[in-house]
PDB file of N, CA, C, O and CB in Angstrom:
ATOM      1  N   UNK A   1     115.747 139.638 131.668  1.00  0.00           N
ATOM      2  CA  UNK A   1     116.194 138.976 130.476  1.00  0.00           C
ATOM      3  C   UNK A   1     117.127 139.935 129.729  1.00  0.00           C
ATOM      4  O   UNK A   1     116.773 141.084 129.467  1.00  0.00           O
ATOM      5  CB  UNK A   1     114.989 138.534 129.593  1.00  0.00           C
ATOM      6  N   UNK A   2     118.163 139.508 129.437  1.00  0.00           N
ATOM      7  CA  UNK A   2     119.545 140.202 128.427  1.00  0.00           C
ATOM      8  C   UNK A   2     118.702 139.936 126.905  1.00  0.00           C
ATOM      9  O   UNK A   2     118.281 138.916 126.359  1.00  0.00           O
ATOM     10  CB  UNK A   2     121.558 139.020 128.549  1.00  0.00           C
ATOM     11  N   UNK A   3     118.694 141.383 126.542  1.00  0.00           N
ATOM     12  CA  UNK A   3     117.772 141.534 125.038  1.00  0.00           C
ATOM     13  C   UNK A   3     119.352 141.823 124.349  1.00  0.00           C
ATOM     14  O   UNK A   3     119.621 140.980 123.493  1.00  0.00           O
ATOM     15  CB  UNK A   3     116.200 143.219 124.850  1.00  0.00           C
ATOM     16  N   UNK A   4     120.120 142.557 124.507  1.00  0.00           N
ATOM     17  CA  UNK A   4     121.160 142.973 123.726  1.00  0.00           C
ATOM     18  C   UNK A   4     122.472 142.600 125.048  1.00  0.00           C
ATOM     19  O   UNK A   4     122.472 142.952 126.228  1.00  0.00           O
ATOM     20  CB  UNK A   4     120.891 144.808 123.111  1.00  0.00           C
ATOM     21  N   UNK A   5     123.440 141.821 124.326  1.00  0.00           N
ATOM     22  CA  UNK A   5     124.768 141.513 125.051  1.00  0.00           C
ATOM     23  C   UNK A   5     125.464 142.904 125.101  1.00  0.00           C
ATOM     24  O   UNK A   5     125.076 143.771 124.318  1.00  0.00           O
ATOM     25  CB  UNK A   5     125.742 140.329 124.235  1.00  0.00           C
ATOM     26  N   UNK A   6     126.776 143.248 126.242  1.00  0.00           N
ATOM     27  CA  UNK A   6     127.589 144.536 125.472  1.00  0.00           C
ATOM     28  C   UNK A   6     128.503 143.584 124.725  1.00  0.00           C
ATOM     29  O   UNK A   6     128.776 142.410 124.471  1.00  0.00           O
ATOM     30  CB  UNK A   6     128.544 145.839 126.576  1.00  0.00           C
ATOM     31  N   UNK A   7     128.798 144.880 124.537  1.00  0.00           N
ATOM     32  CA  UNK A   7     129.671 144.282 123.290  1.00  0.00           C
ATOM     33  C   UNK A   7     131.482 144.965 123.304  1.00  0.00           C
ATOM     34  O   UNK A   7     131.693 146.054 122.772  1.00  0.00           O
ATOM     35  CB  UNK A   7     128.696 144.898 121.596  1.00  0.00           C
ATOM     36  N   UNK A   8     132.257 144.433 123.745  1.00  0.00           N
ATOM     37  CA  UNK A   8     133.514 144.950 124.104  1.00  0.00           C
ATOM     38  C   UNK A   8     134.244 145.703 122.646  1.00  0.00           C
ATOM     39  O   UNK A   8     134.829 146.784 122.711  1.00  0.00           O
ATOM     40  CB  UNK A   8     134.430 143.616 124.765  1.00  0.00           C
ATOM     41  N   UNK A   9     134.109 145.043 121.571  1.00  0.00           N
ATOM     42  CA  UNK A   9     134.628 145.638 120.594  1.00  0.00           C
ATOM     43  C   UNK A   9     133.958 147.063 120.373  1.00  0.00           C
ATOM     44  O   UNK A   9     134.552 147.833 119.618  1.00  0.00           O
ATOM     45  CB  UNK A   9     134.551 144.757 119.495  1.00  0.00           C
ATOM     46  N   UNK A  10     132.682 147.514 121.009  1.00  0.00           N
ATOM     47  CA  UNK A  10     132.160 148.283 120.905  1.00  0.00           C
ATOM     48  C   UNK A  10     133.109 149.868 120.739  1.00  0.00           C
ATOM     49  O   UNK A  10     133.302 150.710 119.862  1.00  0.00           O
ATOM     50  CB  UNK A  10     131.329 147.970 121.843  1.00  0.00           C
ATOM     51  N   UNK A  11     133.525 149.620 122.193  1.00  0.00           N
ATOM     52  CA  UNK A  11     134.197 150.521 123.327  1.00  0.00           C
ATOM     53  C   UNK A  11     136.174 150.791 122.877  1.00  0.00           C
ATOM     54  O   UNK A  11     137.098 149.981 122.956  1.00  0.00           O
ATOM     55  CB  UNK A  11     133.924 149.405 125.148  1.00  0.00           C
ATOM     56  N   UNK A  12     136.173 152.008 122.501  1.00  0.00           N
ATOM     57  CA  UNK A  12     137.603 152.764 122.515  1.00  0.00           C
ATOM     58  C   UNK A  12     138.345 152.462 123.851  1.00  0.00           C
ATOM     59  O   UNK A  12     137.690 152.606 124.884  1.00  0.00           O
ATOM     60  CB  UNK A  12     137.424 154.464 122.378  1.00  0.00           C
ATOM     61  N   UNK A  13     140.008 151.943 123.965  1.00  0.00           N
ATOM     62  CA  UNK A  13     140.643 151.952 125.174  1.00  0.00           C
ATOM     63  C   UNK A  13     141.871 152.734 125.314  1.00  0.00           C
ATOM     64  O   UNK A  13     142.869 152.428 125.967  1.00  0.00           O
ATOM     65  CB  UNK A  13     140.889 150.721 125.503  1.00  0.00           C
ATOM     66  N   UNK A  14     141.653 153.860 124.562  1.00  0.00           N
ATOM     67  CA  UNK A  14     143.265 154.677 123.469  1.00  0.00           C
ATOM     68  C   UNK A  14     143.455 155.310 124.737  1.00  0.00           C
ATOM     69  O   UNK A  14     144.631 155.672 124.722  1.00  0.00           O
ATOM     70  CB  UNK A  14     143.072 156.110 121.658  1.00  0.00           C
ATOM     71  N   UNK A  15     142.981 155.614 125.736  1.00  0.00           N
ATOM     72  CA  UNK A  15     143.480 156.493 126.538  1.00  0.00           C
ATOM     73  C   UNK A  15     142.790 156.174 128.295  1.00  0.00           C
ATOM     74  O   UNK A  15     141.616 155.831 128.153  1.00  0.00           O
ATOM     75  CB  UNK A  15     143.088 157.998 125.783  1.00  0.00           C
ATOM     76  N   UNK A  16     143.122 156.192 129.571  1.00  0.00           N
ATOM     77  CA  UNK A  16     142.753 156.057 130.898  1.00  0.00           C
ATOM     78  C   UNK A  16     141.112 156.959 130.680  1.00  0.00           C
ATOM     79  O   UNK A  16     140.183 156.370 131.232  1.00  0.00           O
ATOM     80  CB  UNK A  16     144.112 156.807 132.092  1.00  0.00           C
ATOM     81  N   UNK A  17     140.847 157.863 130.181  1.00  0.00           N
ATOM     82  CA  UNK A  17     139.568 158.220 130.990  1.00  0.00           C
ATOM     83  C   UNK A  17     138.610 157.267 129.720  1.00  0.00           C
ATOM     84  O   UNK A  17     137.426 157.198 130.049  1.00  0.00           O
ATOM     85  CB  UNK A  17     139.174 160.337 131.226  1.00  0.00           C
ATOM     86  N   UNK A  18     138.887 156.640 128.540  1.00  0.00           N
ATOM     87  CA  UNK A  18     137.838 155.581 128.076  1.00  0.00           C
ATOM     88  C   UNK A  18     138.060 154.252 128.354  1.00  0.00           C
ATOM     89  O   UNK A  18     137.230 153.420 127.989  1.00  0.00           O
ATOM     90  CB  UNK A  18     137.654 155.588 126.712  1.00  0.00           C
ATOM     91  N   UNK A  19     138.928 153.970 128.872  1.00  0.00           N
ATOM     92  CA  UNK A  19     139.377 152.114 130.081  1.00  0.00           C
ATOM     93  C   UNK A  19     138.874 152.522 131.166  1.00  0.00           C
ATOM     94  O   UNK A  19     138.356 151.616 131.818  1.00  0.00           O
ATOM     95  CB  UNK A  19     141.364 151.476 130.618  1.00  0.00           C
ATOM     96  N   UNK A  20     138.802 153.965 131.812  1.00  0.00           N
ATOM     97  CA  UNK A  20     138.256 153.647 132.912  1.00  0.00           C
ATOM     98  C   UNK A  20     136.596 153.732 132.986  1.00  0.00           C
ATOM     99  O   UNK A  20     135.911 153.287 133.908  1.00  0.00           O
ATOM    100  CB  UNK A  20     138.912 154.461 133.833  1.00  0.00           C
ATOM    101  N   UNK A  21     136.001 154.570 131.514  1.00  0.00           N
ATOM    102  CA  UNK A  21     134.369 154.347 131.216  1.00  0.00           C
ATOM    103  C   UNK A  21     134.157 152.804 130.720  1.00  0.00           C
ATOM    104  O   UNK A  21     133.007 152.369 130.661  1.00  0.00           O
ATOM    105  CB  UNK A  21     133.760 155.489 129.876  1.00  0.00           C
ATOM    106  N   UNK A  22     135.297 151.954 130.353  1.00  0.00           N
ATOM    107  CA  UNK A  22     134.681 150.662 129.568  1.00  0.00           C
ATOM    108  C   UNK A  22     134.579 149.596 130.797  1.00  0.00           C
ATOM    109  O   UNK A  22     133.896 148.587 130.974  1.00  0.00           O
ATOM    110  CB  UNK A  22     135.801 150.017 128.151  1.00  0.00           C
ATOM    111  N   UNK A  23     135.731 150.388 131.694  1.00  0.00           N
ATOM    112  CA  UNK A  23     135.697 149.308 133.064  1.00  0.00           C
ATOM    113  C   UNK A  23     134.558 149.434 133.910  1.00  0.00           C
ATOM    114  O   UNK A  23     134.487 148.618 134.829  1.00  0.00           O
ATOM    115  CB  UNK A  23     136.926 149.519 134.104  1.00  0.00           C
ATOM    116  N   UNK A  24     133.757 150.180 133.812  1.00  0.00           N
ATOM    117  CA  UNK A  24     132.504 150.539 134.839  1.00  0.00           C
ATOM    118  C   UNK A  24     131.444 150.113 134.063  1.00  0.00           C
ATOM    119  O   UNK A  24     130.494 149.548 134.605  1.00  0.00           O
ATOM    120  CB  UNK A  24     132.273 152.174 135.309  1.00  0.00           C
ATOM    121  N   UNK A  25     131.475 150.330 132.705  1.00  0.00           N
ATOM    122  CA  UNK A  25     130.260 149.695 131.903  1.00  0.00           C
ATOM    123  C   UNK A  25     130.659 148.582 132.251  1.00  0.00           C
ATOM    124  O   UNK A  25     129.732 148.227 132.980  1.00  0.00           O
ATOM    125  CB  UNK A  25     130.002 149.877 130.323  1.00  0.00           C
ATOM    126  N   UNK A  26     131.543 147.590 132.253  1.00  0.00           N
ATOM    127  CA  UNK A  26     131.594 145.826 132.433  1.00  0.00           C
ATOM    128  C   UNK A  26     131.059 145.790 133.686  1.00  0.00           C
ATOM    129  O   UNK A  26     130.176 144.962 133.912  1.00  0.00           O
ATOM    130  CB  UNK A  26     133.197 144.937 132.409  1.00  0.00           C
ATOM    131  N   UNK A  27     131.496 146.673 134.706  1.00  0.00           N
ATOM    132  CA  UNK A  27     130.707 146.513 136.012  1.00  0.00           C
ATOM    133  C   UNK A  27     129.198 146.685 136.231  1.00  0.00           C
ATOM    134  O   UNK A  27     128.656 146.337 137.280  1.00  0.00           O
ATOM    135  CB  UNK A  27     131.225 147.378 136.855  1.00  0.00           C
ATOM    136  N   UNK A  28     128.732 147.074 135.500  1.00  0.00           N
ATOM    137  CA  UNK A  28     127.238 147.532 135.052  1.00  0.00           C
ATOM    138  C   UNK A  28     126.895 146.137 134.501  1.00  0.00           C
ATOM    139  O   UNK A  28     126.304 145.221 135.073  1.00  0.00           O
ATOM    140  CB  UNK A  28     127.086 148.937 133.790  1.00  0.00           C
ATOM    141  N   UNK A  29     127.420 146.190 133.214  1.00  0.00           N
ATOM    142  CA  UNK A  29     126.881 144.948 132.941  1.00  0.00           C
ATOM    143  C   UNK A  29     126.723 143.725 133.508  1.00  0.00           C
ATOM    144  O   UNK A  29     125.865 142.922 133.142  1.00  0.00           O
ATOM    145  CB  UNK A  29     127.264 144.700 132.210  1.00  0.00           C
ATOM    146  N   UNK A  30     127.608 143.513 134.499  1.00  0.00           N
ATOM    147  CA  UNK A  30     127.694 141.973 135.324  1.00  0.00           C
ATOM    148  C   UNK A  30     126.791 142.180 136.278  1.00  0.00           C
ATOM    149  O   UNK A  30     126.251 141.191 136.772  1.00  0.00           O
ATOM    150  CB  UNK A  30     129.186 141.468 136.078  1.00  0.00           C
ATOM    151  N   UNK A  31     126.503 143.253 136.650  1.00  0.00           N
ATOM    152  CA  UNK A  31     125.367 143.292 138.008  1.00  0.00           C
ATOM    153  C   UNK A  31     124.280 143.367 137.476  1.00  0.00           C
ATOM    154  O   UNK A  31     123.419 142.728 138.082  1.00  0.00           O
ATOM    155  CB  UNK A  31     125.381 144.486 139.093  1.00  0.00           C
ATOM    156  N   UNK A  32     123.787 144.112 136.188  1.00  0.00           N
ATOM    157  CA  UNK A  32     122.868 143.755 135.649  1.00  0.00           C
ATOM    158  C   UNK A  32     122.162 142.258 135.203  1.00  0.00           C
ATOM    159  O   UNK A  32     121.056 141.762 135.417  1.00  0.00           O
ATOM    160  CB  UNK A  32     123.104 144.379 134.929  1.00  0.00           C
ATOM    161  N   UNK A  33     123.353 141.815 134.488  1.00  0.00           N
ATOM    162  CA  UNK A  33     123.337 140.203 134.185  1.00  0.00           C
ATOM    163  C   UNK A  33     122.755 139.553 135.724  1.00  0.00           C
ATOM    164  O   UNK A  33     121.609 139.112 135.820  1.00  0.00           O
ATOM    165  CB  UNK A  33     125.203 139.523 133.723  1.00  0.00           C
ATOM    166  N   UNK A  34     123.643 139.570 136.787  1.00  0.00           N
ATOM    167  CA  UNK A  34     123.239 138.985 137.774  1.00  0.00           C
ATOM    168  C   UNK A  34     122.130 138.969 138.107  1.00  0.00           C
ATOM    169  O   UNK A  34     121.649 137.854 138.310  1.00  0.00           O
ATOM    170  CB  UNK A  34     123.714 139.221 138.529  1.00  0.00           C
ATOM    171  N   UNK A  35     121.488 139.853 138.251  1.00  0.00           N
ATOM    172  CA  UNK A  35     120.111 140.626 138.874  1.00  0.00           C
ATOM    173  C   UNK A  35     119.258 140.394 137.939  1.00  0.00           C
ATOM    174  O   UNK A  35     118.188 140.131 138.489  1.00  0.00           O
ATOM    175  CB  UNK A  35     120.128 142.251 139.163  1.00  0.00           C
ATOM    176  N   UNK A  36     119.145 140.345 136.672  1.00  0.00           N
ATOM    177  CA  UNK A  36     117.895 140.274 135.808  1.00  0.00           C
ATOM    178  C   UNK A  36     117.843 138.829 134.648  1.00  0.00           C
ATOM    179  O   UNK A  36     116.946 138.370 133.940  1.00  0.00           O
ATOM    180  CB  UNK A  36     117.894 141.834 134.894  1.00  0.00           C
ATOM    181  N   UNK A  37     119.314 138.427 134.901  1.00  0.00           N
ATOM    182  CA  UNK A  37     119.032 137.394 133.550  1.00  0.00           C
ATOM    183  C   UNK A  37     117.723 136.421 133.348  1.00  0.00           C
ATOM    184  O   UNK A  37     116.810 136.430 132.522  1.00  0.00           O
ATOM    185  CB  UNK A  37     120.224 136.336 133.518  1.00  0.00           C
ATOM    186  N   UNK A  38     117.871 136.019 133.881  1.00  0.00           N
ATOM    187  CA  UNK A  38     116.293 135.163 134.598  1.00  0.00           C
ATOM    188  C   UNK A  38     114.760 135.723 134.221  1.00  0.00           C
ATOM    189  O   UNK A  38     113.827 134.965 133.956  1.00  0.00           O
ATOM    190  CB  UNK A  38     116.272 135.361 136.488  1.00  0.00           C
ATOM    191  N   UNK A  39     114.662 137.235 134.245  1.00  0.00           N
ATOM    192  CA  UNK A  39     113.551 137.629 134.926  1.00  0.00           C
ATOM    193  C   UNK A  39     112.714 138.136 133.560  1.00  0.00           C
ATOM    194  O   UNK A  39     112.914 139.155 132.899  1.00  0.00           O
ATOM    195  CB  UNK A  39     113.888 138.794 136.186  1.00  0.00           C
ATOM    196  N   UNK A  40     111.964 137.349 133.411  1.00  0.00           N
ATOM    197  CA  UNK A  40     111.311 138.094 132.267  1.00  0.00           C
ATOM    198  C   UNK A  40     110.223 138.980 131.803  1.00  0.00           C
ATOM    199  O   UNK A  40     109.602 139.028 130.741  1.00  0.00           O
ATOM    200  CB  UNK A  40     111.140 137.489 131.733  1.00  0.00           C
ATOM    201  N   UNK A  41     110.160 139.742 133.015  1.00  0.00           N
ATOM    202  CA  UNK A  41     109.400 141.410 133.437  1.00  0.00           C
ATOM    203  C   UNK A  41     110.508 142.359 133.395  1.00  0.00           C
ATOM    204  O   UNK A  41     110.288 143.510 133.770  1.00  0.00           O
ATOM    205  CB  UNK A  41     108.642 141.589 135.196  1.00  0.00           C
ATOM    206  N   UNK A  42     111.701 142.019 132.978  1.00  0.00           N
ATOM    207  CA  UNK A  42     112.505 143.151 133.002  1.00  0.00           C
ATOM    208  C   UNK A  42     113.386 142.917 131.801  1.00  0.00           C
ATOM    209  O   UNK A  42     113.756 141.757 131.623  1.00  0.00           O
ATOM    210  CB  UNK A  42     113.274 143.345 134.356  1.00  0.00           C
ATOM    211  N   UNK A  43     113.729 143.729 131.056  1.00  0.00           N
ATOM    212  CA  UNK A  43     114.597 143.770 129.902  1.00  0.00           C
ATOM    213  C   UNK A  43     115.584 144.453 129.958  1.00  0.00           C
ATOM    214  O   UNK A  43     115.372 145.626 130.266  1.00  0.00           O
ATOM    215  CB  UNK A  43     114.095 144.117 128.893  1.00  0.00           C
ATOM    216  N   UNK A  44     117.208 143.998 129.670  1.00  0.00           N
ATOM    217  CA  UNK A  44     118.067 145.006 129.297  1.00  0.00           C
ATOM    218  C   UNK A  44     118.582 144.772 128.139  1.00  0.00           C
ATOM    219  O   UNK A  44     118.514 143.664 127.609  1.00  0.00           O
ATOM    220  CB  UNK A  44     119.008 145.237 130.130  1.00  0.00           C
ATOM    221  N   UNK A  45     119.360 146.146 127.424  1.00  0.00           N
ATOM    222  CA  UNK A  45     119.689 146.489 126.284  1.00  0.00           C
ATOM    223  C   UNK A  45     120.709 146.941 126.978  1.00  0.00           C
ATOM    224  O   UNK A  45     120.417 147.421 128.074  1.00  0.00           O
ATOM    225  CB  UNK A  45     118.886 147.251 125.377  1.00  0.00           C
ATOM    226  N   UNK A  46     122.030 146.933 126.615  1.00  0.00           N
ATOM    227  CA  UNK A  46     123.201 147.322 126.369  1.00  0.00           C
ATOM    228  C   UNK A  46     124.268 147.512 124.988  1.00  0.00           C
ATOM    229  O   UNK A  46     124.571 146.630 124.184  1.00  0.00           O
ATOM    230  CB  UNK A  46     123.574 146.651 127.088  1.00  0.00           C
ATOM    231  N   UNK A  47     124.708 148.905 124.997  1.00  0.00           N
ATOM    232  CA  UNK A  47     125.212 149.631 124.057  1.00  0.00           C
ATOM    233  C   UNK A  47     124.491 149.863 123.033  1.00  0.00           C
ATOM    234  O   UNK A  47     124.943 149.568 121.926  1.00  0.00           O
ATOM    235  CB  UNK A  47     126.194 149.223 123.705  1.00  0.00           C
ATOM    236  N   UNK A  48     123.286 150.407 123.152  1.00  0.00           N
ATOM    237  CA  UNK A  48     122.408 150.095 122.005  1.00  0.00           C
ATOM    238  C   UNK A  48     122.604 151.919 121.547  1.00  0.00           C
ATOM    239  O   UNK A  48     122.566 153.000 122.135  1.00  0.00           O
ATOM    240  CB  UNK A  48     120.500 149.296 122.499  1.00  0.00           C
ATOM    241  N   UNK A  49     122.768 151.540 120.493  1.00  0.00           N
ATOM    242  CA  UNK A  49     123.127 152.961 119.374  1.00  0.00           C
ATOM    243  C   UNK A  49     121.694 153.558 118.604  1.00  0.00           C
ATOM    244  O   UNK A  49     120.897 152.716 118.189  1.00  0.00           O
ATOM    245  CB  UNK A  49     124.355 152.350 117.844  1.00  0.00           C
ATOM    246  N   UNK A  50     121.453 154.701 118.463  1.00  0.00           N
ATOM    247  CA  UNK A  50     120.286 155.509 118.164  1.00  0.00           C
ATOM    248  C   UNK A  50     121.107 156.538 116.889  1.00  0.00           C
ATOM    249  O   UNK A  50     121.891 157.386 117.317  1.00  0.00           O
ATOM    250  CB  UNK A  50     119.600 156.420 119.769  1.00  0.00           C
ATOM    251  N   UNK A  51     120.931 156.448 115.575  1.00  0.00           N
ATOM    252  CA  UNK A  51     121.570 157.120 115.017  1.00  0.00           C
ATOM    253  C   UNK A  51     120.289 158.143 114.140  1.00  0.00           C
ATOM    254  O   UNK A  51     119.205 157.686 113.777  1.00  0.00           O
ATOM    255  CB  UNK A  51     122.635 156.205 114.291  1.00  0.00           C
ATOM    256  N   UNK A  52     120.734 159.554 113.936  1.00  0.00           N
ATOM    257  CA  UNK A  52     119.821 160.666 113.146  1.00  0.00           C
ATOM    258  C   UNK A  52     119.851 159.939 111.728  1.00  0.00           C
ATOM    259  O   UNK A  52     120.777 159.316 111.207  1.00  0.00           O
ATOM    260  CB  UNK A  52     120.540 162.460 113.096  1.00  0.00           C
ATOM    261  N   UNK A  53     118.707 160.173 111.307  1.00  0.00           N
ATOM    262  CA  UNK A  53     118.432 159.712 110.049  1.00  0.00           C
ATOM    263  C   UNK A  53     118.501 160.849 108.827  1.00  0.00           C
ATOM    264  O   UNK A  53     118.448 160.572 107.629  1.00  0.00           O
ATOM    265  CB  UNK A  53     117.077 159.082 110.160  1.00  0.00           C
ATOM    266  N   UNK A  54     118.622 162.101 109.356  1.00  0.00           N
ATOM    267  CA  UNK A  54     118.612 163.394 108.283  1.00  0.00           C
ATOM    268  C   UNK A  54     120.194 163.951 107.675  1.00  0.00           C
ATOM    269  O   UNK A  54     120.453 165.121 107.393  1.00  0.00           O
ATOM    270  CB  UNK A  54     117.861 164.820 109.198  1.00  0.00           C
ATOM    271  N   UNK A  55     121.101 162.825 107.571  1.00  0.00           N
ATOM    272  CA  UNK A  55     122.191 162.901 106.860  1.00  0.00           C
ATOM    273  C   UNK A  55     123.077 163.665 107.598  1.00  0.00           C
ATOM    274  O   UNK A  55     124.094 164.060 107.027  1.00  0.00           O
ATOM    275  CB  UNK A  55     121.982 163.366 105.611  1.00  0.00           C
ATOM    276  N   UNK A  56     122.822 164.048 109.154  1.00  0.00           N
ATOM    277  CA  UNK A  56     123.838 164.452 109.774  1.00  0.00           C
ATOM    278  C   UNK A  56     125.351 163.682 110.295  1.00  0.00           C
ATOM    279  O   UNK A  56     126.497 164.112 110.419  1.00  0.00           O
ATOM    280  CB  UNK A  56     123.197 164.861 110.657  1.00  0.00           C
ATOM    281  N   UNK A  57     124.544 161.976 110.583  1.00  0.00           N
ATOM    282  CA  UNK A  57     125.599 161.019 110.968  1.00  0.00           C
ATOM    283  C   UNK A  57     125.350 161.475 112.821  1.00  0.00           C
ATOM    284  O   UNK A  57     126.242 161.001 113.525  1.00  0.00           O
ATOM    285  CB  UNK A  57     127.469 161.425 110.045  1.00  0.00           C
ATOM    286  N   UNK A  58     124.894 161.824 113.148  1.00  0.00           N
ATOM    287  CA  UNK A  58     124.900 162.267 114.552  1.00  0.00           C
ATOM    288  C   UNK A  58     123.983 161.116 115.477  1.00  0.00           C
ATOM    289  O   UNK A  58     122.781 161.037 115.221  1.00  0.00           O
ATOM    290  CB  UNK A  58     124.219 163.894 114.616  1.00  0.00           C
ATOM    291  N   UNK A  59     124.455 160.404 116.340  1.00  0.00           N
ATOM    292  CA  UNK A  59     124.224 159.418 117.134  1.00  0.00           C
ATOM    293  C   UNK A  59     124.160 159.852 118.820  1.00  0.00           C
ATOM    294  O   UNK A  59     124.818 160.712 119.406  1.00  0.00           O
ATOM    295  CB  UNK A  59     125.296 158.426 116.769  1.00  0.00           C
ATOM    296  N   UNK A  60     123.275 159.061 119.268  1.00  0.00           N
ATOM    297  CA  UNK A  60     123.729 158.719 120.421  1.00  0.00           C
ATOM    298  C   UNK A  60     123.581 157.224 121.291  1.00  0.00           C
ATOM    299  O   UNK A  60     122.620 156.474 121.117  1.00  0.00           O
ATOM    300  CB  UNK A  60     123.235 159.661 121.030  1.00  0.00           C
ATOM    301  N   UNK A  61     124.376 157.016 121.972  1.00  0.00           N
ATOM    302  CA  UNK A  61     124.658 156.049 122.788  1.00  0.00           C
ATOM    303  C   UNK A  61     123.817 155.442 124.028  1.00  0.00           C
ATOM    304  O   UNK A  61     124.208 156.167 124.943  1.00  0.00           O
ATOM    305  CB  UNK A  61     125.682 156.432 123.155  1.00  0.00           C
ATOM    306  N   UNK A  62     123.002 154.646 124.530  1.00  0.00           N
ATOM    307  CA  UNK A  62     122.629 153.981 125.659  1.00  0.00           C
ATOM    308  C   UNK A  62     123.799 152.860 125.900  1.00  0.00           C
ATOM    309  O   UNK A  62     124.214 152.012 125.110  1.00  0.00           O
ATOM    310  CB  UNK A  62     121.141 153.387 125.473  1.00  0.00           C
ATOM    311  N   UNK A  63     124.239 153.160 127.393  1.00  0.00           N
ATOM    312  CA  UNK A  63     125.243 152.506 127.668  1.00  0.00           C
ATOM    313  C   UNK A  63     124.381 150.979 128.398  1.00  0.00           C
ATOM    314  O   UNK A  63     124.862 149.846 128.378  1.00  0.00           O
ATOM    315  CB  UNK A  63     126.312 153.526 128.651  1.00  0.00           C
ATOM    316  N   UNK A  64     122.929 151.397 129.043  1.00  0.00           N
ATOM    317  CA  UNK A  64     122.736 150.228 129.411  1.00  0.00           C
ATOM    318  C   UNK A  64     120.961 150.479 129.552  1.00  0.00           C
ATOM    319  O   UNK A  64     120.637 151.365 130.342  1.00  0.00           O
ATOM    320  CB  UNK A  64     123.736 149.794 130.780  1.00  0.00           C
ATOM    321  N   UNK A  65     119.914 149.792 128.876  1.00  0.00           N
ATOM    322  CA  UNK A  65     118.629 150.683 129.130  1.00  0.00           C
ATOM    323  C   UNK A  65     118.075 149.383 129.786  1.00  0.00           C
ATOM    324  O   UNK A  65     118.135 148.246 129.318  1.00  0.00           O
ATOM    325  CB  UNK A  65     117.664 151.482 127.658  1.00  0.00           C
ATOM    326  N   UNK A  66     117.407 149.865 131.218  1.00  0.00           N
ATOM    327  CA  UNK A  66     116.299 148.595 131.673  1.00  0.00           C
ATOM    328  C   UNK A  66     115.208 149.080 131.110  1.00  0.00           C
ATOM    329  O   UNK A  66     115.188 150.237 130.688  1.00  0.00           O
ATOM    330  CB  UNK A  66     115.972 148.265 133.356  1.00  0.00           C
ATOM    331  N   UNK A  67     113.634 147.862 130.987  1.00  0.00           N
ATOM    332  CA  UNK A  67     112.946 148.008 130.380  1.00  0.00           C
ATOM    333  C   UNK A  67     111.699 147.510 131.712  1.00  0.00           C
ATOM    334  O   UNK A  67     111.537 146.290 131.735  1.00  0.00           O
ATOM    335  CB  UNK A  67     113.291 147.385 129.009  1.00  0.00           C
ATOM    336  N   UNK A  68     111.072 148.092 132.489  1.00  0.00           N
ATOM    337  CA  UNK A  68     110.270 146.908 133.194  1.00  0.00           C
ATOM    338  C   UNK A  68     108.653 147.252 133.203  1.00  0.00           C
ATOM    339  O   UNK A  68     107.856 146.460 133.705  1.00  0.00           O
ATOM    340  CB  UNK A  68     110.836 146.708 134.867  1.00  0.00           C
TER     341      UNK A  68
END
């Protein structure tokens, strides 16, 4: 089951080496989609953001998390 869609606006394309990370996440995502939409023993999350809460602003990124 798709818990979180990606999200294209997400993703920077200013330069070849982040079109060619946004083009492999879409490839991720569609095989994921394929393989799990249905299944509801398995969960994915895509682009899901984790941000510090102690006023640093410092984040990090899951580009795609299964859950099973």
């Amino acid at each position: 089951m798709i818990i979180k869609d990606r999200d294209p606006a997400e993703h920077r394309d200013n330069d070849d080496f982040a079109r060619s990370g946004a083009k492999a996440e879409q490839q991720m995502s569609h095989y994921l989609r394929r393989a799990f939409a249905d299944d509801r023993e398995v969960l994915v999350l895509h682009d899901l953001r984790l941000e510090v809460e102690d006023g640093t602003k410092e984040a990090l990124q899951i580009d795609h998390l299964v859950i099973h």
